[in-house]
C-alpha distance (Angstrom), angle and dihedral (degrees) to the residues before:
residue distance angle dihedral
X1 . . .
X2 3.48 . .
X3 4.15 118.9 .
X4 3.72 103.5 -128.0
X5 4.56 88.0 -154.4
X6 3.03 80.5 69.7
X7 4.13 126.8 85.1
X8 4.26 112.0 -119.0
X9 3.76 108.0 -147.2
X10 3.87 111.9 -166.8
X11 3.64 113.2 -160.1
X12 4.20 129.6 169.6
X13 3.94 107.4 -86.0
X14 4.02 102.0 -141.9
X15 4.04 121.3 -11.6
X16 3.71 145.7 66.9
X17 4.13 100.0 -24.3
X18 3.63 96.2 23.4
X19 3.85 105.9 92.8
X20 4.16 88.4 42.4
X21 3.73 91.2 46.4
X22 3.82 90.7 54.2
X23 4.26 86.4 45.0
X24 4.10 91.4 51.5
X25 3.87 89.6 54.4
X26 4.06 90.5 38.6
X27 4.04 90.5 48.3
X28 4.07 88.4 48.5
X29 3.50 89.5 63.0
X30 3.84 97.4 -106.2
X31 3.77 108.9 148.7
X32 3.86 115.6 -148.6
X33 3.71 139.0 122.4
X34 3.61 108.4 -117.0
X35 4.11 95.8 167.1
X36 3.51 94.5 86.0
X37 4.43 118.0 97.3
X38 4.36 81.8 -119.2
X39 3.83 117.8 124.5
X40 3.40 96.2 -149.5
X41 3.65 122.8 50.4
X42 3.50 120.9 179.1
X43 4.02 121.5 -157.3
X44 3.99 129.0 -121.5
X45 3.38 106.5 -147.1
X46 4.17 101.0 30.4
X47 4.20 136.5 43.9
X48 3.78 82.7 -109.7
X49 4.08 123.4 128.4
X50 3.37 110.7 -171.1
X51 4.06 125.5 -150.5
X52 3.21 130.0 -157.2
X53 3.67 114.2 -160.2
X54 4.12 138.4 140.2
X55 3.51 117.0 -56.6
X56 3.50 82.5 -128.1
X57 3.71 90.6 58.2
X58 3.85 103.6 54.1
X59 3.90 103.3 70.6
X60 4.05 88.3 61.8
X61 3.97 90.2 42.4
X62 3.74 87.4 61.7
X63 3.94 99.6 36.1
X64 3.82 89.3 51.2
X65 4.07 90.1 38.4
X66 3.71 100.7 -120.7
X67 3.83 92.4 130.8
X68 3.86 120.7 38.2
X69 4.32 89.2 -142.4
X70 3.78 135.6 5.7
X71 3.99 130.2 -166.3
X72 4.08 95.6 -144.2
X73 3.95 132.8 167.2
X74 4.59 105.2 -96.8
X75 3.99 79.8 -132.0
X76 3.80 90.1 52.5
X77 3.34 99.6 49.9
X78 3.38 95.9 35.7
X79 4.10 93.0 66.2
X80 3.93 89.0 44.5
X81 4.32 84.6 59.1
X82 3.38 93.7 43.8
X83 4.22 91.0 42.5
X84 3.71 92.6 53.7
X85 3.88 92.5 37.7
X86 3.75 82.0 61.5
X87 3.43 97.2 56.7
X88 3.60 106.9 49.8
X89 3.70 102.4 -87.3
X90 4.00 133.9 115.7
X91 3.62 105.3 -139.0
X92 3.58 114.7 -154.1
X93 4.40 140.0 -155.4
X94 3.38 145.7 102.0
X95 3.56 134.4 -106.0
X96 3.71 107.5 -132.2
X97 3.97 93.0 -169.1
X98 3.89 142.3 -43.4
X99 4.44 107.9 -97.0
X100 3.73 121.4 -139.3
X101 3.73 97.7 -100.9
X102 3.71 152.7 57.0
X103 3.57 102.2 60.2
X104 3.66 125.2 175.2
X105 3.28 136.0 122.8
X106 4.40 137.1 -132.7
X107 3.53 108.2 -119.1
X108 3.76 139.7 167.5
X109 3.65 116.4 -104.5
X110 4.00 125.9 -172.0
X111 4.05 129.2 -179.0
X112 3.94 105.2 -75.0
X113 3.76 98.2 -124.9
X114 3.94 90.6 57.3
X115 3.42 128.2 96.8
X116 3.74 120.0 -106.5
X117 4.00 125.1 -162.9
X118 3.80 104.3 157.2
X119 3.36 136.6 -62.6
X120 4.01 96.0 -51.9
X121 3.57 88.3 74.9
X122 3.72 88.2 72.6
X123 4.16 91.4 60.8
X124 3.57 111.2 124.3
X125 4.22 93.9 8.4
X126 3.44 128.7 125.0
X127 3.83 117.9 -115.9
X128 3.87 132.1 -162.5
X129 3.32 117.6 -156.3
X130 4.34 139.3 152.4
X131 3.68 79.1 -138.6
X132 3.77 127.3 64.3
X133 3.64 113.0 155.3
X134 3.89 91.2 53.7
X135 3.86 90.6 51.1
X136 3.66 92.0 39.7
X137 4.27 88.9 56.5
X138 3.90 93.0 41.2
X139 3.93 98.0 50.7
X140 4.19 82.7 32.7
X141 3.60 85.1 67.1
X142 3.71 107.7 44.7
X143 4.11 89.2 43.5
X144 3.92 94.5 -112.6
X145 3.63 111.6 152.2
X146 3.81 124.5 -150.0
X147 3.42 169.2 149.3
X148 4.33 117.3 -94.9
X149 4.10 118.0 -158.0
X150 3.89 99.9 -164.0
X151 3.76 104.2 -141.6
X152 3.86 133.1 175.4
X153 3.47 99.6 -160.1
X154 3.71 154.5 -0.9
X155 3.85 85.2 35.3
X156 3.97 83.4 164.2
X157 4.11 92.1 74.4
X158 3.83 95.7 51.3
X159 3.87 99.8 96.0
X160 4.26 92.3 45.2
X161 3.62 85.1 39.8
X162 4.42 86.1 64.1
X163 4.12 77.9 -125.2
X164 3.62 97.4 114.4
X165 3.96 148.0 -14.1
X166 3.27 108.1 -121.7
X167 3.69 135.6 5.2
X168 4.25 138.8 -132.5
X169 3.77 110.6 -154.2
X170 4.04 147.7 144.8
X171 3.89 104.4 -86.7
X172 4.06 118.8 -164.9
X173 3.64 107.9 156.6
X174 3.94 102.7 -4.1
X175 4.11 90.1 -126.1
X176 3.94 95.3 122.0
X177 3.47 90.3 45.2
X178 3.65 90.3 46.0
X179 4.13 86.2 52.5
X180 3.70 95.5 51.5
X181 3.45 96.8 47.1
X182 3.60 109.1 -110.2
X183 4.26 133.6 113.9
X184 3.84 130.0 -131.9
X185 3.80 101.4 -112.9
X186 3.94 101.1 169.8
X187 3.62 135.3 11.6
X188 3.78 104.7 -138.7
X189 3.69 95.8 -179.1
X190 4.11 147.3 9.7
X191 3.53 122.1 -141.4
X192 3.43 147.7 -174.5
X193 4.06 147.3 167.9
X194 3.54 114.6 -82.5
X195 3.66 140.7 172.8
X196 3.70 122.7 -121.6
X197 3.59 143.9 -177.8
X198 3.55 139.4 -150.2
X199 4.05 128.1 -110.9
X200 3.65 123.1 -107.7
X201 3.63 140.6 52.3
X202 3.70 120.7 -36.4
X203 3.93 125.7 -159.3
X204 3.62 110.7 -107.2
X205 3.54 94.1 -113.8
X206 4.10 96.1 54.0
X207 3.75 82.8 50.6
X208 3.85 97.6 57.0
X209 4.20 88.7 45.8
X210 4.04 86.5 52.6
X211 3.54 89.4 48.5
X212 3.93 94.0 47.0
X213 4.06 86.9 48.0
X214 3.86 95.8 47.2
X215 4.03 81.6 52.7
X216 4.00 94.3 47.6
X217 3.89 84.7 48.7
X218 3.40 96.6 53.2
X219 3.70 100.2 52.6
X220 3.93 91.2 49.2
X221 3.32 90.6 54.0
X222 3.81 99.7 43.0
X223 4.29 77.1 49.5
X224 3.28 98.6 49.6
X225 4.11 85.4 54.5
X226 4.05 98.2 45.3
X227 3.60 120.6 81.1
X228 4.06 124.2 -158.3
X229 3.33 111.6 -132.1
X230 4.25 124.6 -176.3
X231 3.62 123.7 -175.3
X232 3.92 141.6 152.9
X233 4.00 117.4 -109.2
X234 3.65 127.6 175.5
X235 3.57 106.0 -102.1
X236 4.12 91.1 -121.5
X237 3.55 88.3 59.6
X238 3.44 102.5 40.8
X239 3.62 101.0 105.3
X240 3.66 92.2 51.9
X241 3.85 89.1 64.4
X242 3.27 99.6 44.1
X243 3.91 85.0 51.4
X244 4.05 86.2 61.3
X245 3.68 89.9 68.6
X246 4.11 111.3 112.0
X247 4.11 94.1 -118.7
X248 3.63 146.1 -8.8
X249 2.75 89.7 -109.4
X250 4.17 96.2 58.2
X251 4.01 83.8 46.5
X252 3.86 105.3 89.0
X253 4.00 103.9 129.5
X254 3.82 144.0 162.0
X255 3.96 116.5 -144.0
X256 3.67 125.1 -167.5
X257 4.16 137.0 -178.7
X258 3.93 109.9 -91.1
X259 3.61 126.6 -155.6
X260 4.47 84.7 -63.6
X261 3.41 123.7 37.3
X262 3.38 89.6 -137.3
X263 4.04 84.8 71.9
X264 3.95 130.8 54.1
X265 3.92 128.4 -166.4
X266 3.96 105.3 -132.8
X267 3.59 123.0 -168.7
């Protein structure tokens, strides 16, 4: 049974943000062993548990409070929103902040060798997609009528399959769309990772950990952005490389005499 002093971290068990989730919590210094096949694993060094669940799974964790955060897909949770908006409910959270990785975006895709001349030539088609509510909202707003097929996977083989027309699904490089013989003809939505935490009260003490790992977060990020760069500059022209930099603010160096004093290494 799970020890609610402690902070629940849901994370994607296997698939496209599952290995960088697991690096984000390994890079913020949070020690636990998250190779095993175990739901539940709990850290060494921090009051952090740390479940790994469906992607699919973690917006409704957080809505319903089960797990204090989540790391979850924008497009994922996005669909659970507008699912629960649908029926009645007011789903609640926060987002905490967007991550650095698992970018793609939901796009429209039709067979390559037919004609596309907006989204009005989808009126009337059938479309497969893993994600209903999003299509429903985007074609909803342009005033295209039409047909869903609710898939949960290989979304790409619905149109050779004779199962639909046209299909709405996450795009990163366009290769398996490529392969089945369709083209990206509208990008419906951007998303991203992002971290997110439940509604509610939280005990002081889960606070000031959250607070501590939104920190941690932020500086691997901002050093996974930053680049060191060394070099030797002629001490007369020093200040005009340092003036090259992008912004003050990007400027903080060391200098140091080289082998000549008429030379300095900067970094």
């Amino acid at each position: 049974m799970l020890d609610n002093s402690r902070l629940r971290i849901a994370i994607q068990k296997s698939g496209r943000l599952s290995e960088d989730s697991r690096e984000l919590l390994s890079r913020c210094g949070i020690k636990v062993n998250l190779h095993t096949q175990r739901l539940i694993a709990l850290a060494e060094n921090m009051p952090i548990d740390i479940l790994r669940v469906r992607d699919d799974d973690i917006p409704g964790l957080i809505m319903d409070g089960v797990v204090d955060l989540g790391i979850i897909g924008e497009n994922v949770l996005e669909e659970e929103l507008l699912s629960r908006r649908a029926q009645g409910e007011d789903p609640r959270y926060f987002t905490l902040r967007r991550l650095d990785f698992g970018g793609c975006r939901l796009s429209l895709a039709t067979p390559a060798d037919e004609p596309w001349d907006g989204p009005a030539a989808l009126n009337g088609k059938r479309i497969a997609t893993s994600y209903p509510h999003l299509l429903k909202r985007y074609l909803d707003q342009k005033g295209i009528s039409f047909k869903s097929c609710l898939l949960n996977g290989s979304v790409e083989v619905a149109p050779r399959a004779g199962l639909a027309d046209a299909i709405c699904d996450l795009v990163s490089t366009g290769a398996t769309l490529e392969a089945n013989g369709l083209r990206e003809v509208e990008v419906m939505f951007r998303s991203k990772a992002c971290l997110i935490q439940r509604d509610g009260e939280m005990a002081d003490s889960k606070q000031q950990l959250i607070d501590r790992l939104l920190t941690r977060i932020q500086g691997v990020i901002q050093a996974r952005e930053s680049k060191y760069i060394m070099m030797h500059a002629p001490t007369e022209r020093l200040e005009e490389v340092v003036a090259l930099l992008p912004a003050p603010s990007a400027r903080p160096f060391c200098r140091w005499p080289a082998t000549s004093s008429a030379w300095r290494c900067t970094w």
